[in-house]
C-alpha positions as CSV (number, residue, x, y, z in Angstrom):
1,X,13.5,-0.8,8.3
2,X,10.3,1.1,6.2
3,X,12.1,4.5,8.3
4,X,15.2,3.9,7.0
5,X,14.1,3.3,3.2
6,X,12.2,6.3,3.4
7,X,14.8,8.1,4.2
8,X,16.8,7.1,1.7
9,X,14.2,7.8,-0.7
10,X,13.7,11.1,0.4
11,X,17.1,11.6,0.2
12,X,17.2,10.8,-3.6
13,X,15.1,13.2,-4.1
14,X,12.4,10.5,-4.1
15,X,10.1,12.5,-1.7
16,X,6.6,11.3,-2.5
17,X,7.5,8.0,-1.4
18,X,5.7,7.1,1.6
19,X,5.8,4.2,4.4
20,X,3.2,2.3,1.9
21,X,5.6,2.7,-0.7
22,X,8.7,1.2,1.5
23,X,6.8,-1.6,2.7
24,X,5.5,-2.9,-0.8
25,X,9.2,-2.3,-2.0
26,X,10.5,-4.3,1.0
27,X,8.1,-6.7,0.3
28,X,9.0,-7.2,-3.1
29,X,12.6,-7.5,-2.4
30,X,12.2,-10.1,0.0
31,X,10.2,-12.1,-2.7
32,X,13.0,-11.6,-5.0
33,X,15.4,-13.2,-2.5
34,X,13.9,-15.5,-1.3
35,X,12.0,-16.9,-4.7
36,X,14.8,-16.5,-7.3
37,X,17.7,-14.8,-5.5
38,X,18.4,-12.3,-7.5
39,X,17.5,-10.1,-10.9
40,X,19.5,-12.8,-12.9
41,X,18.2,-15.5,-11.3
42,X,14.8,-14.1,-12.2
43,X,16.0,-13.7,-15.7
44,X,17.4,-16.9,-16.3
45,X,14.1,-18.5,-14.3
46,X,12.1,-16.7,-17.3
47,X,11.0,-19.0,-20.3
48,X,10.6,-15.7,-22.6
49,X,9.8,-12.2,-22.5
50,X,6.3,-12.3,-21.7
51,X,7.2,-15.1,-19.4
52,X,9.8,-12.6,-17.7
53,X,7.1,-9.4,-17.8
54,X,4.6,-12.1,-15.9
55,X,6.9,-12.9,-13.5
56,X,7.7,-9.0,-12.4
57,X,3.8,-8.5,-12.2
58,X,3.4,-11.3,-9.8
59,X,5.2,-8.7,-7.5
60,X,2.8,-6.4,-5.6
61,X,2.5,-3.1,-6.3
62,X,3.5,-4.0,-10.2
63,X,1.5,-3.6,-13.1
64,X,1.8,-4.0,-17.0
65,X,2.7,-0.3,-17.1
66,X,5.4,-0.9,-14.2
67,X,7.0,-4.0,-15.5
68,X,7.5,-2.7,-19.2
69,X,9.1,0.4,-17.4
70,X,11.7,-1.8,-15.4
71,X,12.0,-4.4,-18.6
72,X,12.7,-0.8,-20.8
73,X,15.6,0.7,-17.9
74,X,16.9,-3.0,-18.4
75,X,17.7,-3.0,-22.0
76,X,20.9,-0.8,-21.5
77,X,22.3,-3.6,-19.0
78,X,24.2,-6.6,-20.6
């Protein structure tokens, strides 16, 4: 499954991506699902912002720095 993500990556012109990368990402997906389900899920699970930023950095691979990113990209959404 890592070969195929990376391929897909590399396809979106995401090309510095590397096995490393697709493992942590699949990792963190499969938290997702199998933790809360889904980004909404995740949301709604959230007591609060800060609650919600704690949350994403209890993923690996994320950071302060990579969960205000993803909460930023989010605040065009709903």
């Amino acid at each position: 499954m890592g070969d195929r993500l990376v391929e897909v990556l590399d396809s979106g012109g995401y090309v510095r991506y590397d096995f490393s990368t697709a493992s942590n990402l699949l990792e963190a997906m499969s938290k997702l699902v199998n933790e809360y389900g889904d980004l909404e899920k995740l949301h709604e699970a959230s007591a609060n912002p800060k609650d919600l930023e704690r949350r994403l950095m209890g993923f690996k691979g994320i950071g302060s720095v990579g969960a205000n990113i993803f909460l930023r990209e989010l605040r065009g959404f709903g």
